[in-house]
C-alpha positions in Angstrom: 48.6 -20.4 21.5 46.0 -17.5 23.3 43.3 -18.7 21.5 44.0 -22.5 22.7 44.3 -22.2 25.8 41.3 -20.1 25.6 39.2 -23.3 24.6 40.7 -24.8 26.8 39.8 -22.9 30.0 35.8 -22.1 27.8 36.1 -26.1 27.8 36.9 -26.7 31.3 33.9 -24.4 32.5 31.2 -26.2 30.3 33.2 -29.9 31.4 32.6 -28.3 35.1 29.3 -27.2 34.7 27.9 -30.6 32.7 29.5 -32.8 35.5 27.8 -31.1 37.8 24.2 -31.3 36.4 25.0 -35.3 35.6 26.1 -36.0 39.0 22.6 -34.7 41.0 20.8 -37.0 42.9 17.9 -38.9 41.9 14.5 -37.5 42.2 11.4 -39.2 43.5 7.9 -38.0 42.8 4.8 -38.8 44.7 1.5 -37.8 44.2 -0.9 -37.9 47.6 -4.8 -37.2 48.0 -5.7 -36.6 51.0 -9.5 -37.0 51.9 -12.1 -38.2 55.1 -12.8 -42.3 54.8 -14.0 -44.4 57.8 -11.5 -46.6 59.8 -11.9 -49.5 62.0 -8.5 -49.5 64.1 -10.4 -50.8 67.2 -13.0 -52.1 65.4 -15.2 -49.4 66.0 -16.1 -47.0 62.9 -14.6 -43.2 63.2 -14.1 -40.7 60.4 -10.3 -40.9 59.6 -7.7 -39.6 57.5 -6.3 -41.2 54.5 -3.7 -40.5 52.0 -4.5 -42.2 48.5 -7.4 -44.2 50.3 -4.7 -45.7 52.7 -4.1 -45.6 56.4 -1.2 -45.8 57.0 -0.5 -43.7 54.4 2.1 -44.9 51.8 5.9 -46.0 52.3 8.3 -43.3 51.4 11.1 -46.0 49.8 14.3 -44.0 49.3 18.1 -43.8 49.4 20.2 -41.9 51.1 21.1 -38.4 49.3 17.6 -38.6 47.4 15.4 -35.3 45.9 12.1 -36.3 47.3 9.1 -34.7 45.7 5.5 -34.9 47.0 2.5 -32.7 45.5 -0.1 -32.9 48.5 -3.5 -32.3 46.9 -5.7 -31.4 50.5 -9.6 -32.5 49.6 -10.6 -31.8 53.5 -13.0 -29.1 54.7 -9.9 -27.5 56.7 -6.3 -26.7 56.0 -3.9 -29.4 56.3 0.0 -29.9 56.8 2.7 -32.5 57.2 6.1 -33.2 58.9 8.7 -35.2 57.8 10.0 -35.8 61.6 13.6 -36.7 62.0 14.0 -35.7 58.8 16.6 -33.1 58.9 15.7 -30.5 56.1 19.3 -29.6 55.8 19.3 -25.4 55.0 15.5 -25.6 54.3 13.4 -25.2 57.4 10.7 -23.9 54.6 10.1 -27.6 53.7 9.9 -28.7 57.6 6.1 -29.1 57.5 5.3 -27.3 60.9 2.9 -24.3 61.8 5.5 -21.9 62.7 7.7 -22.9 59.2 5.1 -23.0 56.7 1.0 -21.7 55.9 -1.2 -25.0 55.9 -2.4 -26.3 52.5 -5.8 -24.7 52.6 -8.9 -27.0 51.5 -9.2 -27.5 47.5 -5.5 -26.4 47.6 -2.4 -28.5 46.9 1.8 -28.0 47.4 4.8 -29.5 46.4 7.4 -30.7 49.3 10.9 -30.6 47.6 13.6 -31.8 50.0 16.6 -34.0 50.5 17.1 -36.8 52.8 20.9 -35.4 53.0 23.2 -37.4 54.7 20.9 -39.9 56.3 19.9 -43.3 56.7 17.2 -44.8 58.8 13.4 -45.2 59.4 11.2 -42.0 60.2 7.6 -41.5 60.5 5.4 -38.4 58.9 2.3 -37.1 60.3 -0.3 -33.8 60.0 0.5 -30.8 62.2 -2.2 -29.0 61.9 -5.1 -29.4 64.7 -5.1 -32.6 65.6 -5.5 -34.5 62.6 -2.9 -37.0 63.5 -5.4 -38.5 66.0 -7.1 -39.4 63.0 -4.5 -40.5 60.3 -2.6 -39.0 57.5 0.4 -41.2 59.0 3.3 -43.4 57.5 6.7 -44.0 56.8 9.9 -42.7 55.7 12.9 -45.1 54.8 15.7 -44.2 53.8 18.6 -47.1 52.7 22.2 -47.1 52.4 23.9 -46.2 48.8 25.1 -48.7 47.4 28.3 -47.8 48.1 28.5 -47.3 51.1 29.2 -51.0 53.5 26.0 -51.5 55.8 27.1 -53.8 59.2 24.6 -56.6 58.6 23.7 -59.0 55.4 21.1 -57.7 53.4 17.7 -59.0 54.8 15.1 -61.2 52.9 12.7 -58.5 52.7 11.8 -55.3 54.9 7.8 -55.0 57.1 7.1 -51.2 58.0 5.2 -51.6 60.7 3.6 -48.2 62.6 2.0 -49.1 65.4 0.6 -46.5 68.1 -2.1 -46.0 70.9 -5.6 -45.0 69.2 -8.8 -42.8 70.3 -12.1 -43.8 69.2 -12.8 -40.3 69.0 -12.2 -38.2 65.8 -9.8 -35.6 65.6 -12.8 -32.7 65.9 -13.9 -34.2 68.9 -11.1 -34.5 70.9 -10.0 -30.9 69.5 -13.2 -29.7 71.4 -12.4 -31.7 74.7 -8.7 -29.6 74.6 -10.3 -26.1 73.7 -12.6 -26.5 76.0 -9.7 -26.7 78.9 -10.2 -30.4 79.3 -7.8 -33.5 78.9 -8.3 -36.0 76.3 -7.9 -38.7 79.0 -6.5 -42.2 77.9 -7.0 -44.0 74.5 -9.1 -46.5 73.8 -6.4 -49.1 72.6 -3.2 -49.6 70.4 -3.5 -50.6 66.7 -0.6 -52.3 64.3 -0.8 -50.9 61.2 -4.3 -49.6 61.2 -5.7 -52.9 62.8 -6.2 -54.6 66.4 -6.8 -58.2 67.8 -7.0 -60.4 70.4 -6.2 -63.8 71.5 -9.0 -65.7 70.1 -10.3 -63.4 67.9 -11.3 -65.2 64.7 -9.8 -62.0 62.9 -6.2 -62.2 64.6 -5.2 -64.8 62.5 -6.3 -63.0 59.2 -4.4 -60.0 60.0 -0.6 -61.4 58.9 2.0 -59.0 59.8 4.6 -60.5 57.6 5.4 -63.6 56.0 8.5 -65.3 56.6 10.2 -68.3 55.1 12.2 -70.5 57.2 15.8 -69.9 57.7 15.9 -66.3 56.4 16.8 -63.1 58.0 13.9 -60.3 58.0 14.3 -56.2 58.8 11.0 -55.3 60.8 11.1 -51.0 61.0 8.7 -50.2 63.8 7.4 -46.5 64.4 5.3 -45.3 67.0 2.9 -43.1 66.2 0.8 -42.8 69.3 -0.3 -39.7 70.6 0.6 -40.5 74.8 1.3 -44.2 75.3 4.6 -45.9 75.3 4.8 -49.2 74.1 6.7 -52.4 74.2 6.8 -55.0 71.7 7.7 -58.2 71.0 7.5 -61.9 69.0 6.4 -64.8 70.4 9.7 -67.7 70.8 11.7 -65.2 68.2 14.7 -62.7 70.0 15.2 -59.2 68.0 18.5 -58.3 67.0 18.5 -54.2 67.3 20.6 -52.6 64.0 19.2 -49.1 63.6 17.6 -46.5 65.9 16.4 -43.4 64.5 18.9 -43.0 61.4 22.1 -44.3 63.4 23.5 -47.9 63.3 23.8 -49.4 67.1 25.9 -51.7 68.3 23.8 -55.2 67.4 22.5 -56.1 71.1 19.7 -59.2 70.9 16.4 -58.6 72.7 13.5 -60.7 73.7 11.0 -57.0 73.6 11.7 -53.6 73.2 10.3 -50.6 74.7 9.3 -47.7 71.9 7.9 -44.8 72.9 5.8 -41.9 71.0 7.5 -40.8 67.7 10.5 -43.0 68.2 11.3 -45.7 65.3 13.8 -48.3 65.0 14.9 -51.2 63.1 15.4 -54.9 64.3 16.1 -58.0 62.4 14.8 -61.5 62.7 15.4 -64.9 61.7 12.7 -67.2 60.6 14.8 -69.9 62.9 11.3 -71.4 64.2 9.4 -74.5 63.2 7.2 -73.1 60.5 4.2 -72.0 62.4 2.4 -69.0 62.9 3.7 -66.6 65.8 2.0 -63.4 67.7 3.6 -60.0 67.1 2.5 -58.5 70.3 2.4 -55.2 71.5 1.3 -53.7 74.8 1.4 -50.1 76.4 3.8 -49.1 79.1 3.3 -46.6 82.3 -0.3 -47.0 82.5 -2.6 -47.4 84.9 -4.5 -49.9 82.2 -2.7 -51.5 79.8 -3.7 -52.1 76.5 -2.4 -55.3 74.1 -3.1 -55.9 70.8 -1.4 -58.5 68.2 -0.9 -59.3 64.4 0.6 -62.6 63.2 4.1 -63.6 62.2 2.9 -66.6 59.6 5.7 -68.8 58.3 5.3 -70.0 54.6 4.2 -73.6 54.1 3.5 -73.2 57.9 0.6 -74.7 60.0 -1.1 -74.5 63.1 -2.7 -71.9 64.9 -0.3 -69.1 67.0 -0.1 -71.0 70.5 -2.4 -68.7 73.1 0.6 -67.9 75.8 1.9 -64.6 75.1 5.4 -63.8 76.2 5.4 -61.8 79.4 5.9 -58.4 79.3 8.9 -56.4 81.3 7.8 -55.8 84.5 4.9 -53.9 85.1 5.4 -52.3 88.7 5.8 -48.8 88.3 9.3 -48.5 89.9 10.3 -51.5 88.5 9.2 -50.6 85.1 10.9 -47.6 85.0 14.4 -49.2 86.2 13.8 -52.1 83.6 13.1 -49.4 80.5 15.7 -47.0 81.8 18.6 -50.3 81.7 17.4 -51.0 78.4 18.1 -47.0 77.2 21.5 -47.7 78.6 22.1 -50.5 76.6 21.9 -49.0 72.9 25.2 -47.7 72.2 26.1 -46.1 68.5 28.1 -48.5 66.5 31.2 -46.4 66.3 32.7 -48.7 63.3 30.3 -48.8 60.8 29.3 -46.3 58.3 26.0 -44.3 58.1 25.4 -42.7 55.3 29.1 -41.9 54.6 31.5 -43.9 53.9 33.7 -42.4 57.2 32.7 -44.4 60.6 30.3 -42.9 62.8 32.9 -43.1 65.7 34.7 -40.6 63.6 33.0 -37.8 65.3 34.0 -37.5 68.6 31.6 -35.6 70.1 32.7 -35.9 73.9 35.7 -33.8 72.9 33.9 -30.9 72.0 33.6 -28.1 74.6 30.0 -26.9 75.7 29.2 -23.0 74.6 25.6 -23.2 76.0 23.7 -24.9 78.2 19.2 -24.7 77.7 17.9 -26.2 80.6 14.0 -27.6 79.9 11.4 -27.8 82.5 8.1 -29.0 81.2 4.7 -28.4 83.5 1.1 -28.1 83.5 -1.4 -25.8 84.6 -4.4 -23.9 84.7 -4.5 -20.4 82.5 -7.8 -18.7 82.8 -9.2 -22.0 84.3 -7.9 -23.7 81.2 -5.0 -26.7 80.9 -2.1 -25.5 79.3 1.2 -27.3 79.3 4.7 -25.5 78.9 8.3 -24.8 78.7 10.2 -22.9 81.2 7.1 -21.0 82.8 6.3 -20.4 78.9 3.0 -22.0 77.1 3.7 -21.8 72.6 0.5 -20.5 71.2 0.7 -20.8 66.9 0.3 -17.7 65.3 -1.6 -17.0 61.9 1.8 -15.7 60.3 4.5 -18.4 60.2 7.1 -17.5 62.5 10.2 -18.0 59.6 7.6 -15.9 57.8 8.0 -13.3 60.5 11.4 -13.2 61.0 12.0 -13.3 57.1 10.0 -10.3 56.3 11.5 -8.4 59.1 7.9 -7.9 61.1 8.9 -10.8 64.1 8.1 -7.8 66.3 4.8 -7.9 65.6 4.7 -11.6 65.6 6.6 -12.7 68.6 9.1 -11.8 71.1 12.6 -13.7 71.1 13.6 -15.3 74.5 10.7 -15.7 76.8 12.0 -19.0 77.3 15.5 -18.6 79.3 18.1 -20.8 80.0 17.6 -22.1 83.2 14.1 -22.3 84.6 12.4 -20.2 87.5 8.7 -20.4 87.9 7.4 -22.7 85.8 4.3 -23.5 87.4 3.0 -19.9 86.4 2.1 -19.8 82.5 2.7 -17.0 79.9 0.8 -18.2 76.2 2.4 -16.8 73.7 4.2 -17.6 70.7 7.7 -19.4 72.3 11.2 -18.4 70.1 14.5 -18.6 71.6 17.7 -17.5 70.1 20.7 -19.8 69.0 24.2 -19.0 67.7 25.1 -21.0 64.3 27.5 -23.7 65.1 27.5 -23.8 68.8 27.8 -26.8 70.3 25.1 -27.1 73.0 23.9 -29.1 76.2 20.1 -29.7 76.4 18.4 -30.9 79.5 15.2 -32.1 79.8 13.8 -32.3 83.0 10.9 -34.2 84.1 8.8 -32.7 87.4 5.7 -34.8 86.5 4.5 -37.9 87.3 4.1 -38.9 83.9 6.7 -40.0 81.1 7.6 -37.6 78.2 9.0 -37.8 74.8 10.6 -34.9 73.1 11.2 -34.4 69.5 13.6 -31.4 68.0 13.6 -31.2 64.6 16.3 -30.3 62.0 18.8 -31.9 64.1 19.9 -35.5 65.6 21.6 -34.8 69.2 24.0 -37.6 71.3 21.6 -38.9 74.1 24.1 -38.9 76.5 22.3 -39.6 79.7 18.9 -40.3 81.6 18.8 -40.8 85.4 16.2 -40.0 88.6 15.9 -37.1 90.4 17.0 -33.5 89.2 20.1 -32.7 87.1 23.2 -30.5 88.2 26.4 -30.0 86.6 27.8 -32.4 88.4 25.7 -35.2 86.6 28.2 -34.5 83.3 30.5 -37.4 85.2 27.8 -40.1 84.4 27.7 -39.1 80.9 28.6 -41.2 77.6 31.0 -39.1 76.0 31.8 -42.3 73.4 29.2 -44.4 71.9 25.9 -43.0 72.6 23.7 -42.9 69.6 22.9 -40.4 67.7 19.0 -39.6 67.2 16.4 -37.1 67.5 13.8 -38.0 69.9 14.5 -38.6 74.0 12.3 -40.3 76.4 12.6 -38.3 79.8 10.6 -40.6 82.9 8.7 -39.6 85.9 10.4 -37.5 88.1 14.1 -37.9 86.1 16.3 -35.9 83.5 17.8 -36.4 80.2 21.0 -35.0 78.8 21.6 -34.3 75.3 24.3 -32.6 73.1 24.7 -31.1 69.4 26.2 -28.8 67.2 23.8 -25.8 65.7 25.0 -26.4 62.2 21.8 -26.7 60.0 20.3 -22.8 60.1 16.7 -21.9 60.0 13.6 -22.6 62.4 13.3 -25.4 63.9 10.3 -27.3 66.0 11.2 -28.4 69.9 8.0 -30.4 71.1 6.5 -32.7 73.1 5.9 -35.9 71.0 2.9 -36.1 73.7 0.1 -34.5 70.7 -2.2 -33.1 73.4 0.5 -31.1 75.8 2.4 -29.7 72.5 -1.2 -28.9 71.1 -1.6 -27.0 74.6 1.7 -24.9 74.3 4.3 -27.4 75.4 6.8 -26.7 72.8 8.8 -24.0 71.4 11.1 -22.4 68.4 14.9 -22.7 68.0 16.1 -19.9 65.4 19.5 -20.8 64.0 20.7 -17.9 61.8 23.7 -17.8 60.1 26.1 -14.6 60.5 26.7 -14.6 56.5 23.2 -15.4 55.5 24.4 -17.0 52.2 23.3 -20.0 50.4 26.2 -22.1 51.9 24.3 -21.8 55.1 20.5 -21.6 54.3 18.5 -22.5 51.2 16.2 -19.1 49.9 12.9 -19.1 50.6 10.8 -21.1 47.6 9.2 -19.0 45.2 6.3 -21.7 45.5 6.0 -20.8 49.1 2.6 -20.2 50.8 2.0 -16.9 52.0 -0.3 -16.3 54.7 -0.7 -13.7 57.6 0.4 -10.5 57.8 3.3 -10.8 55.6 0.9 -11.3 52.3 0.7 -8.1 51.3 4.2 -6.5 52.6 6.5 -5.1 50.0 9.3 -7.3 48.9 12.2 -7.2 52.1 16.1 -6.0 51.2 17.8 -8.5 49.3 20.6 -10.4 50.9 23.7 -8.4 49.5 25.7 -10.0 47.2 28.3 -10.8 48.9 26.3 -12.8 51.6 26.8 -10.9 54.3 22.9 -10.3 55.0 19.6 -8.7 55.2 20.1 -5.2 57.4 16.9 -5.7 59.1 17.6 -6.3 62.9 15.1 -9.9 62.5 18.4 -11.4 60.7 20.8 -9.9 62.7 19.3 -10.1 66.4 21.5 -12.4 67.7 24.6 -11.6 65.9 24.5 -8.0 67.9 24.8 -9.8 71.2 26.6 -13.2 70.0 28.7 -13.2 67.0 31.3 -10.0 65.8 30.7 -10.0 62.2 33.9 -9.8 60.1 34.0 -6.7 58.0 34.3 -8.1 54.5 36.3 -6.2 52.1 34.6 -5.0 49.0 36.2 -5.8 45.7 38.1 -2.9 44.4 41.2 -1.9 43.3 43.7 -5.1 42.9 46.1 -6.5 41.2 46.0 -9.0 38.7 48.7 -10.4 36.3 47.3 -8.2 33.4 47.8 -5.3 36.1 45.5 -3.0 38.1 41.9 -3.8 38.2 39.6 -1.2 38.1 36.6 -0.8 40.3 34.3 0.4 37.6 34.7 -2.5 36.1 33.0 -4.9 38.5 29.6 -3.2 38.1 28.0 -5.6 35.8 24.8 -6.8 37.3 22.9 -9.2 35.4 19.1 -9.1 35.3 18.5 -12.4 35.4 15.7 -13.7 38.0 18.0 -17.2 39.4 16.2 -19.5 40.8 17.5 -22.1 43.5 18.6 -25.7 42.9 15.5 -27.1 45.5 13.0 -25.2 43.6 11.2 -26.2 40.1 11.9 -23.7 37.2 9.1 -21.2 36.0 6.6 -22.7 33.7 5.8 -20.4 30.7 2.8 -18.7 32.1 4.8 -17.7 35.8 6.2 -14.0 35.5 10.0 -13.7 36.8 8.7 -11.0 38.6 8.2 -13.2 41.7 6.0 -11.4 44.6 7.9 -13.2 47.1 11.7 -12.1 48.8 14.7 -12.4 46.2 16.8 -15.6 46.6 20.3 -14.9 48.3 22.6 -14.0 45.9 24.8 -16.4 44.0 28.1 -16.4 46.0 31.7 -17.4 44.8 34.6 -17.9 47.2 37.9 -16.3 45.9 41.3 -15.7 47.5 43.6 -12.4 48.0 47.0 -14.3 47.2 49.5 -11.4 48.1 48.9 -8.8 45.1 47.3 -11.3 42.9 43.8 -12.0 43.0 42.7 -15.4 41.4 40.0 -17.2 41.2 39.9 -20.2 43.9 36.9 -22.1 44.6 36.6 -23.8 48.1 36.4 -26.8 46.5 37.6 -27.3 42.9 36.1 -29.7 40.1 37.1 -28.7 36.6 36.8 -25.1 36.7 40.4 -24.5 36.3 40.1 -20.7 35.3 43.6 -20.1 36.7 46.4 -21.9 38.6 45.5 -22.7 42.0 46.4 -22.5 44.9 47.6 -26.6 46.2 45.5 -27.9 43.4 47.2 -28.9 40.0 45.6 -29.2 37.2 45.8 -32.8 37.1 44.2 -33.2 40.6 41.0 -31.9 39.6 37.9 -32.6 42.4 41.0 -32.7 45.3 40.6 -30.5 48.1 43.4 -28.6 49.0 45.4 -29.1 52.5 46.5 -25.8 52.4 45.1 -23.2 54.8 42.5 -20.7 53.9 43.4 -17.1 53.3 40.9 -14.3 53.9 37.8 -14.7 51.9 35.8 -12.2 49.5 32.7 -13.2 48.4 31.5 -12.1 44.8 28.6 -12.4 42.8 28.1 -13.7 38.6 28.7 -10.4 37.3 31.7 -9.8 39.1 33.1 -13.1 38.2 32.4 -12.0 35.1 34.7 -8.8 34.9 37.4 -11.1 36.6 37.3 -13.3 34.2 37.7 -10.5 31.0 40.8 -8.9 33.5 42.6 -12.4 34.0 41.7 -13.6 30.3 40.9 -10.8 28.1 40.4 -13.3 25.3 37.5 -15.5 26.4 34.2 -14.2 27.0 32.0 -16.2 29.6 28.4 -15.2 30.2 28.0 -16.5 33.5 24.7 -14.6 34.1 22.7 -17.1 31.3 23.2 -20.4 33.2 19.9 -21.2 34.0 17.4 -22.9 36.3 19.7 -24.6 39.0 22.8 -23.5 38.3 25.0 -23.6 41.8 28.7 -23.1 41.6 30.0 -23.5 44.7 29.1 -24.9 48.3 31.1 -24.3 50.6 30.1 -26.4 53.5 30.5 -29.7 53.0 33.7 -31.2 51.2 32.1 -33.4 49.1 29.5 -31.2 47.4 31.3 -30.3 44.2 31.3 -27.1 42.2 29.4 -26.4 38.6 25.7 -26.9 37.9 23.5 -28.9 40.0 20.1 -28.4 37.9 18.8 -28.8 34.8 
């Protein structure tokens, strides 16, 4: 009978653990080159960026949920990065692609991006962040579909156009570099392209640059990105309405529009019907809140269609500057989050009521220009971000942010922000709190602001200067869920989320020339527990650069995922958060009777690597130069005098009884509320195991490359392997 039930329970773990590894997401792999080639977006030759001879670079085509893997192989003369903007990163800041996250991909180098698009749906651009090389190219696309599972709220479209469209500079990216250095501005651009291209009515070339083609009758999804570097655009198709579905990774209630106003490193998704006489149509685009505008236009050709496009363009929205602003700021208004459908979940999006959470902190941002040492600089909050050679996670990581940066310059409410301080720009932010961002506009000129591992409720944009009383005006139901805002002339913008998604994350002006010149700052999330439930380890691939390449490995994070003791990974946890003393495991009681402390000191050797990382190739030493990876944490309950083993979230590893979960209702979460956690590490699971089950001996130390047995955050991530 012992020895059945223990192949049973040695059965249950390998059942657990083999689930688990079957049920990871897929993997994509890309391979990108990225080298100098001449490009004609304006019809005038500049040296450009290209990735795999291509600009726009290539369409990211994924699902929802899916391991995306991109080895960048960098053949400029200077180092070279990319972001993945609105991509969340979820727990991996390392991957987030900007200067104060990660050391450029120096020349004749190459890395390998590994990240998830967790939990999202939607369209989303990637550009370089280092210099300005996205003046020059080295953009594209991201989209990211529905699983199949889940319902989307419109019938699948014929096909899908990624169209990235964008103001351009005839100058190259070295050029205008020099103009910014030198204390100059970079002025207006030259024109707008659509997808690498620009015409005019007339122009022999227009009608040879086809946009899509349609056939009549059928339904189309257009995704539309702009990747400009100052102007806003509007856009729109000549005797065809748009029907709006998606904006920035959130389904929206399905409004119809005759144009729409996009502006810098916003995307969105409309869909249109073919419902024309088969003909050949103008895509046009034209910039907004300029002194000069710019138009340019592609071609909407309908199959089996003929005829030239006709010459009248439809009018644009109004173009007086008061007017203009009223129009655009109406339109803003109108895009409300479709609180029935699902996103990437199968739960609604309305689900979440965000208007019924309570405020812990308000960040008030106040964004200015002005001269520093007879120099333009642009800033937060009296406070102009200068990049330093060490990666601020870097920094903070290997416990040396002192000598990197000082936390806070930036403070919540604004006093003179006319008079600059350059320096690097970091603010402090407690995991989990749910927080009210305003953006406020001084200038004369529009903004666009981006933060990154996050989407935030745009809640509210109006004229004039905010005060708390301005919360009455605010969409506490249906406003959509995003990660870029638009803030006009002389007006705010409101914005709320929840600080769930640790690490170092990006706050910028999508404007490239004011967040090249300082306007744009840090936000470090840091969880109290510091455990891999919270925050993905550092990569062992990472790049190391700065001062932290030669330091001596930093403390470990202790096993039970309490932490680093340097003060970088505690700082705000002194002044914010009361860390719970966790109880160390010793003497308890088990149903085989008192367990012993010396028996929990069995620590395996084993170097683990994390589930985001590749394994070791045969030639890489496990003695890894870089920090060790937080320690592998299991949750388990003190039940009265018996301790068993529960995990958070239980698949097959039915070691003991537990706790609300029968054996039969394997992979059910259990109602029942939490008792006080301990957090333990392999080996002491280990000399649990031989206490409760004396009979079966479980090496839980040789799972290898991948191996995760528990998360704890998120319901639906399930116990066991998740590797290879």
């Amino acid at each position: 009978m012992g020895s059945s039930k223990s192949l049973m329970i040695a059965l249950a773990l390998f059942a657990g653990l083999l689930a688990g590894a079957m049920a990871e997401d897929p993997y994509l792999f890309y391979e990108w080159n990225v080298t100098y080639g001449t490009l004609y977006p304006l019809g005038v030759p500049k040296p450009g960026i290209l990735i795999n001879g291509q600009f726009p670079g290539p369409v990211i085509n994924c699902t929802s949920n899916n391991n995306i893997v991109v080895n960048v192989f960098n053949h400029l003369d200077e180092p070279f990065l990319l972001t993945w903007a609105g991509i969340q990163q979820r727990k991996n800041s390392w991957q987030d692609g900007t200067l104060g996250t990660m050391c450029p991909i120096q020349p004749g180098k190459n890395y390998t991006y590994k990240f998830q698009v967790k939990d999202q749906i939607g369209s989303y651009l990637y550009f370089p962040t280092t210099e300005l090389h996205r003046a020059s190219g080295g953009i594209g696309m991201l989209q990211v579909h529905s699983r199949d599972l889940i319902p989307v709220p419109f019938d699948r479209p014929a096909e899908e156009f990624a169209v990235v469209l964008g103001d351009w500079y005839n100058k190259d990216h070295v050029a205008l570099k020099s103009i910014l250095d030198s204390g100059r501005s970079i002025g207006r651009p030259d024109g707008i392209h659509i997808n690498g291209k620009s015409n005019h009515v007339g122009e022999s070339a227009v009608e040879a640059h086809t946009l899509a083609t349609v056939e009549a009758g059928k339904t189309y999804r257009f995704r539309v990105c702009n990747a400009g570097l100052r102007l806003s655009v509007n856009f729109r198709i000549q005797n065809h309405t748009m029907k709006l579905v998606e904006l920035e990774g959130s389904h929206t209630v399905q409004n119809v529009y005759d144009s729409l106003d996009l502006h810098v490193g916003q995307c969105l998704s409309v869909l249109v019907t073919a419902d024309q006489k088969p003909s050949n149509y103008y895509f046009v685009v034209s910039s907004r809140f300029s002194k000069q505008v710019f138009t340019t236009l592609a071609v909407l050709s309908y199959k089996d269609g003929f005829g030239h496009a006709e010459s009248t363009l439809p009018s644009p929205p109004p173009e007086n500057e008061q007017k203009s602003i009223a129009w655009s700021m109406n339109q803003f208004r109108s895009f409300r989050w479709n609180l029935t459908a699902s996103a990437a979940r199968p739960n609604p999006q309305g689900s979440y009521h965000y208007g019924k959470i309570n405020i812990t902190r308000t960040i008030r941002v106040v964004n200015s220009r002005a001269q520093v040492n007879g120099k333009l600089r642009f800033g937060i909050n009296g406070v102009s971000h200068v990049d330093s050679e060490t990666p601020l996670k870097l920094a903070e990581y290997y416990g040396v942010s002192n000598k990197v940066f000082t936390y806070d310059l930036v403070k919540d409410e604004p006093t003179n922000v006319d008079k600059l301080v350059v320096a690097p720009s970091v603010i402090n932010a407690t995991f989990r709190n749910f927080v009210e961002i305003i953006f406020e506009n001084r200038e004369k000129t529009i903004q666009t602001w981006h933060l990154d591992g996050y989407s935030f409720f745009a809640v509210a944009i109006e004229p004039g200067r905010w005060t708390p009383e301005k919360r009455k005006n605010y969409n506490l139901l249906d406003a959509v869920s995003r990660h870029t805002i638009q803030v006009y002339p002389n007006s705010w913008a409101a914005v709320m989320t929840t600080l769930d998604n640790a690490g170092m994350w990006n706050l910028r002006s999508d404007m490239l020339e004011r967040s090249y010149l300082g306007q744009q700052m840090y936000v470090s999330v840091l969880s109290p527990e510091l455990s891999l439930r919270d925050e993905y380890n550092m990569p062992p691939t990472q790049q190391i650069c700065g001062i932290v390449q030669n330091l001596p490995m930093p403390a470990p994070y202790t096993k039970r995922g309490i932490g680093k003791t340097n003060s970088d990974l505690i700082h705000k946890q002194n002044s914010t958060t009361k860390t719970k003393n966790i109880p160390t495991l010793g003497n308890f009681s088990t149903p085989n009777g008192d367990c012993k402390p010396q028996a929990t000191r069995a620590r395996a050797t084993t170097t683990h690597y994390r589930t985001t990382t590749a394994p070791p190739t045969s030639s890489q030493s496990l003695a890894s130069p870089h920090p060790p990876p937080y320690s592998r944490v299991l949750s388990c309950r003190l039940l009265e005098t018996q301790y068993e083993y529960q995990p958070e979230y239980a698949l097959s590893l039915n070691i003991s009884k537990l706790r609300g979960i029968s054996n039969t209702e394997k992979g059910r979460y259990s109602p029942k509320p939490s008792p006080e956690l301990i957090s333990v590490d392999t080996a002491q699971l280990e000399a649990i195991s031989s206490l409760l089950f004396p009979d079966v001996s479980v090496a839980f130390s040789n799972l290898g490359w991948g191996t995760k047995f528990i998360t704890t955050g998120d319901p639906r991530e399930r116990i066991a392997t998740t590797g290879k």
